[in-house]
C-alpha positions in Angstrom: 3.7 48.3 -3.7 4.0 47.3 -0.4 5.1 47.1 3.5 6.1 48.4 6.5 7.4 48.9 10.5 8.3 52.5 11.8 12.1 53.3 12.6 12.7 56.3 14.6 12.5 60.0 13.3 13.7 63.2 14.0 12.2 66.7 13.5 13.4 69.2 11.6 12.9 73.4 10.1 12.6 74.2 6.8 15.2 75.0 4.0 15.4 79.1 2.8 15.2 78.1 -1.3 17.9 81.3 -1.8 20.0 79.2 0.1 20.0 76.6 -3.1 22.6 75.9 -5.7 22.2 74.1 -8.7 24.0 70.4 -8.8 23.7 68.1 -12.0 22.5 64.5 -11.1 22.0 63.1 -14.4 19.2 61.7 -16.0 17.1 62.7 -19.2 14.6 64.7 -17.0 17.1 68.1 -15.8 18.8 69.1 -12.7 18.0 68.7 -9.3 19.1 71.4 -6.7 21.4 71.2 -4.1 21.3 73.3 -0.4 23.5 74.4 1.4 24.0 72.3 4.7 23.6 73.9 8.0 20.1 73.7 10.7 17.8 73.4 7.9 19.4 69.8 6.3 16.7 67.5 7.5 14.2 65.6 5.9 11.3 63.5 7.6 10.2 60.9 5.1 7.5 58.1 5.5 7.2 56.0 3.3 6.4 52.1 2.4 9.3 49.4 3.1 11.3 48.0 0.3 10.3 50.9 -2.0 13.2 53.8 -1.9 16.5 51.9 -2.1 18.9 53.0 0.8 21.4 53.8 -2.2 19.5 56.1 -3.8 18.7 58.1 -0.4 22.7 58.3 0.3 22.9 60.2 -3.0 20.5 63.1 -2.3 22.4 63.4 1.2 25.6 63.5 -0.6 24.4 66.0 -3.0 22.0 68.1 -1.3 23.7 67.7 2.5 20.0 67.3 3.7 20.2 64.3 5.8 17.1 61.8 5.3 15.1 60.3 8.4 13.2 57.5 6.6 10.3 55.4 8.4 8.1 52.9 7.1 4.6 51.8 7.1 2.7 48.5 6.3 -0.9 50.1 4.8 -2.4 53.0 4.4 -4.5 53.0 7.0 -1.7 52.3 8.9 0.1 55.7 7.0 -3.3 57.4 7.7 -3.3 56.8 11.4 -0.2 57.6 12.2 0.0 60.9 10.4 -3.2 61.6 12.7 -1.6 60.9 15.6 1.6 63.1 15.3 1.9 66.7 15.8 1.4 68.4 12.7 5.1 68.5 11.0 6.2 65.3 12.4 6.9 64.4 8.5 8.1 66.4 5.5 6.9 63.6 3.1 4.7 60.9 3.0 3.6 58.3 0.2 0.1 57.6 0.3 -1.6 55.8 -2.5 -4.3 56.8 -4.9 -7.4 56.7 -3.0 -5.5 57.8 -0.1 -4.5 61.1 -1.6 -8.1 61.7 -2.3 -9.3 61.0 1.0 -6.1 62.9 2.6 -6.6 66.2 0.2 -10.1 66.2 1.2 -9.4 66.2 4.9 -7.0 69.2 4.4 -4.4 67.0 5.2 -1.7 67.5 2.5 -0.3 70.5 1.5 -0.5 72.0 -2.4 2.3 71.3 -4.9 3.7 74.3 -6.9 4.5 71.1 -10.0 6.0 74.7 -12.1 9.3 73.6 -9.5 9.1 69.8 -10.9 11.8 70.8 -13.8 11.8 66.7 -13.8 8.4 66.3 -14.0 7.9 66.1 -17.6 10.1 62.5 -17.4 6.3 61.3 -16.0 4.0 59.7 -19.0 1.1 61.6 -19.7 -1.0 58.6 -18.5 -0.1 59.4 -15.3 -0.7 62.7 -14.9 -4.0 64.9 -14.2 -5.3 61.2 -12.6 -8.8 61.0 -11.4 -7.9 60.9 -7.5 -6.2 64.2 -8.1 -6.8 66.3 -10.7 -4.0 68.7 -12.2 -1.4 66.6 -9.8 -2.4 69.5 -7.3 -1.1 67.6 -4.2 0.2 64.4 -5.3 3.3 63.2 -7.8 3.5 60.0 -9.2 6.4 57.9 -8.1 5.7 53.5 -8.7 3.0 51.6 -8.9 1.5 48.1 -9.9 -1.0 45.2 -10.0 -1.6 42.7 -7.4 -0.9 39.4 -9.9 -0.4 35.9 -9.2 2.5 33.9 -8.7 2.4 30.1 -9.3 5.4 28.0 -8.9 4.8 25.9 -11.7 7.2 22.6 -10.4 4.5 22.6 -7.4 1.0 23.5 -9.2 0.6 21.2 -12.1 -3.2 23.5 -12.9 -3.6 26.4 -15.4 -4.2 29.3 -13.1 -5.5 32.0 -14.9 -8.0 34.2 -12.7 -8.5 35.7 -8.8 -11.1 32.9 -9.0 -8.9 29.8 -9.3 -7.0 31.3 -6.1 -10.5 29.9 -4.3 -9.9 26.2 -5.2 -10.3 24.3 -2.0 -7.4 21.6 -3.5 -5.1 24.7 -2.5 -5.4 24.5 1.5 -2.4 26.1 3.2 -0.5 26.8 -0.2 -0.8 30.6 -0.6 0.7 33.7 0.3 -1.0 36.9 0.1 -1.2 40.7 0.4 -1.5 41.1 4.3 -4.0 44.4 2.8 -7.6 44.0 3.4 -8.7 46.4 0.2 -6.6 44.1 -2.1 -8.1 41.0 -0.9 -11.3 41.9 -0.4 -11.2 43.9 -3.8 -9.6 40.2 -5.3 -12.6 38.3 -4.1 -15.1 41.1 -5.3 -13.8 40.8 -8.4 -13.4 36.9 -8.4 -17.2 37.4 -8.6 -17.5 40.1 -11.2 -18.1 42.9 -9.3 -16.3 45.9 -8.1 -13.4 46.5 -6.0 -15.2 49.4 -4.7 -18.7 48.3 -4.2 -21.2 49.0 -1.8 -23.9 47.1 -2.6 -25.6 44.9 0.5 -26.2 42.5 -1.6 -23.2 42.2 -3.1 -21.2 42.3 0.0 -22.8 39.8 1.3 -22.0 37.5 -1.3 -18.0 38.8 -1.2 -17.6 38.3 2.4 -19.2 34.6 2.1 -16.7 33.9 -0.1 -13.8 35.8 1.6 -14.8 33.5 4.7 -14.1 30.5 2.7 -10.7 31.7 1.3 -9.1 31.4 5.0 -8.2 27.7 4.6 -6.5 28.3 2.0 -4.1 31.3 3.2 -0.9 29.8 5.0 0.5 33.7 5.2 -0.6 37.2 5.2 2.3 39.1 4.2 2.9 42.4 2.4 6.8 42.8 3.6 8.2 40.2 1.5 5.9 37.8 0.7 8.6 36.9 -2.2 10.3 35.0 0.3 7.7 32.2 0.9 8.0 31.8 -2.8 11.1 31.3 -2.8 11.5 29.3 -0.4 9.1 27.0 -1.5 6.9 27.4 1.9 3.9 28.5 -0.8 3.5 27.8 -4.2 0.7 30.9 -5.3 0.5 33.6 -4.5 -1.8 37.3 -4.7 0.7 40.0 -4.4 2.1 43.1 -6.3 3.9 42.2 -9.8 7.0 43.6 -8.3 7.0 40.5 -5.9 6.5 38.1 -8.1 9.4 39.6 -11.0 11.8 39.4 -7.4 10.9 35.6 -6.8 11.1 34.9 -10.9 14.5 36.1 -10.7 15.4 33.2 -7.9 13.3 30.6 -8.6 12.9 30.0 -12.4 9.7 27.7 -12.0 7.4 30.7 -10.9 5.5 32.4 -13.5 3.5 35.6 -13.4 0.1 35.6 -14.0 -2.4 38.4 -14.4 -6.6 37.6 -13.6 -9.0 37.1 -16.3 -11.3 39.3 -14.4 -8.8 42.0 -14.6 -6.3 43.4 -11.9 -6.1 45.7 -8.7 -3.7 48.7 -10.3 -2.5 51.3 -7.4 -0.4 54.4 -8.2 2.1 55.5 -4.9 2.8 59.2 -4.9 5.3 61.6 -3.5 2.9 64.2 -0.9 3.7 66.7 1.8 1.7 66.4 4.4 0.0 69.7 5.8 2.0 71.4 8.6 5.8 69.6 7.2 8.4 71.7 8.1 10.8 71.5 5.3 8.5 71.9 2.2 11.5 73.4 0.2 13.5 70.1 0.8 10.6 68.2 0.2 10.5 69.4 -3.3 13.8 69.1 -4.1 13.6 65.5 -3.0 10.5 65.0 -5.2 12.4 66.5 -8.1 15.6 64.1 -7.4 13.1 61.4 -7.9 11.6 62.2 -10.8 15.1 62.3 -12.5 15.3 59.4 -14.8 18.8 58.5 -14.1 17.6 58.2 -9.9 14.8 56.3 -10.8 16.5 54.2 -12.7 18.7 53.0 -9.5 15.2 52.4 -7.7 14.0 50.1 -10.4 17.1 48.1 -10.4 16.0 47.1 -6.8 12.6 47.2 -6.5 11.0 46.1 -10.3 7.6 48.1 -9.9 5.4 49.7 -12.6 7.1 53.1 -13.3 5.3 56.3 -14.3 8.6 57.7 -14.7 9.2 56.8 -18.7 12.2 58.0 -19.5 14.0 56.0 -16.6 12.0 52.9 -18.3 13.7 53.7 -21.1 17.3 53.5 -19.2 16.1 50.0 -18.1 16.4 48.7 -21.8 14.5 45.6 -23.2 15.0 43.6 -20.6 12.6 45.5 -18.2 10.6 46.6 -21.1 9.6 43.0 -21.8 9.2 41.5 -18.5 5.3 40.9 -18.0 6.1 40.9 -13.9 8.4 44.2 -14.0 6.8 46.2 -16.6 2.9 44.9 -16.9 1.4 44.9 -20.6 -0.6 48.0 -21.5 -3.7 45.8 -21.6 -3.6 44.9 -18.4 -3.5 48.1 -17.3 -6.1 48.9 -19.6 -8.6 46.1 -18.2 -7.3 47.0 -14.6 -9.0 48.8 -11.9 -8.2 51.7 -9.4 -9.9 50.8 -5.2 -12.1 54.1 -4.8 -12.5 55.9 -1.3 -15.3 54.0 0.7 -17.8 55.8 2.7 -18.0 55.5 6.7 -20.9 53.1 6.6 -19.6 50.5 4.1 -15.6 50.7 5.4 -17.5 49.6 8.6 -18.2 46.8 6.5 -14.9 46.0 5.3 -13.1 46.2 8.4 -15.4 43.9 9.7 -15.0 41.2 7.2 -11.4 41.0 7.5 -11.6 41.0 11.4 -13.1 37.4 10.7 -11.1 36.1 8.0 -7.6 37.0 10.1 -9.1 36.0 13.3 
């Protein structure tokens, strides 16, 4: 989902688990644990903005007495990069991506999960579990996720939009908003012309960043902070951005509908990790259990309307969420959807290069 500046941090050792008591914090999914406060009580988290409601982090402090440093990152690269360039330990949790957690557990960069300590785990759907990017969920838990859609104000775009394709249409200059993420709208455009988000063919690429090149007019903001709020505000009338945007900018302005491509969608999967070297590994699994309690999850869906792997806290939500297409995307769009795949060296070269010249 998706977005981003870094706040400051503070380091911190890790928590003995003898020291742990358990405390209730509701839910369908079990218990989470509580420790003891004292030298070991902090927690380094990095994670994406808008995506862990500041409510729900007060109540792990208050039950736990671990207090929560949270920073925020704009892209996975950006998530990637950073990590690099800390001392090992800098962060007890981190929330990389699908392809990301491939590419980080291949690196040795994350550390293994023991999930037999997840006593919430089971609230996950068996969908999302034992995914491709890591099998057996050996250093990754599934936390939200969601597919870059399209938002049309319908009072300003009279047109039926129904694919990434349509998002081309010259008649559009300076009217969209979109993902300031160069795999999503480079994926968008590869798959505006049938192909993969992934691919690597020459040919192919060529062809993408033609098109890509010709998409600039037509982009009046690159934004993956809020880009809800040039919706709103009328400043653009589409938009390519996650669903949990557009079911935010539905709720204000009644006009703007979702809609998801003919050609199918970008899907991406967040996950809960600990990074290799992260000093409080203990209280980084008792925060990943907290959030895998339906009841806790519940509170982060309230705020931030993203696909949720979690399905008993989608059950909490009711009908309401259940039946939104924007909050809670149809099973066939998942089904049609498609997962970005790690790129090699050569062809990320490739990439970066294209959206160098579309942003410059």
């Amino acid at each position: 989902m998706k977005k981003y500046l870094l706040k400051s941090l503070s380091m911190f050792a890790a928590v003995s688990v003898a020291a742990l008591s358990l405390a209730g914090c509701g839910g369908s999914g079990g218990s989470s644990e509580t420790a003891s406060k004292g030298d070991n009580g902090e927690l380094n988290i990095f994670t994406w903005t808008e995506y862990v409601p500041q409510s729900v982090i007060d109540k792990f402090e208050d039950e736990t007495g671990i207090k929560c440093n949270v920073s925020t990152f704009s892209s996975n690269e950006d998530m990637l990069a950073k990590v690099r360039s800390e001392e090992e330990g800098a962060y007890d949790i981190i929330q990389p991506s699908d392809y990301m957690v491939e590419q980080m557990a291949s690196q040795g960069m994350l550390e293994e999960i023991d999930t037999s300590k997840l006593t919430n785990l089971s609230n996950i759907g068996s969908e999302f579990l034992n995914p491709s990017y890591d099998p057996g969920n050996k250093y990754s838990v599934p936390y939200l996720g969601g597919v870059e859609a399209i938002a049309v104000n319908t009072d300003m775009i009279k047109d039926n939009i129904t694919s990434y394709d349509d998002l081309f249409n010259p008649a559009y200059v300076g009217q969209e908003v979109v993902l300031d993420d160069f795999r999503a709208i480079i994926g968008m455009t590869a798959k505006s012309l049938g192909y993969s988000m992934s691919t690597t063919d020459r040919a192919e690429l060529d062809q993408i960043k033609a098109k890509l090149l010709s998409f600039k007019p037509n982009v009046a903001l690159f934004d993956s902070d809020s880009p809800k709020s040039a919706l709103i505000s009328g400043e653009c009338a589409l938009a390519s951005v996650w669903s949990a945007e557009v079911a935010l900018a539905m709720d204000e302005v009644p006009s703007i509908e979702v809609v998801y491509p003919d050609e199918g969608a970008y899907l991406f999967v967040d996950n809960w990790a600990i990074p290799k070297g992260a000093k409080n590994v203990d209280g980084a699994m008792q925060f990943i259990n907290f959030m895998l309690d339906a009841e806790n999850m519940s509170m982060v869906l309230e705020e931030f309307p993203y696909m949720c792997p979690n399905s008993k806290a989608v059950e909490l939500m009711g009908e309401e969420y259940a039946s939104n297409k924007a909050k809670n995307p149809p099973a066939e769009v998942i089904e049609k959807g498609e997962y970005i795949k790690n790129l090699d060296t050569e062809t990320l070269a490739i990439y970066d290069q294209m959206w160098t010249e579309l942003k410059k």
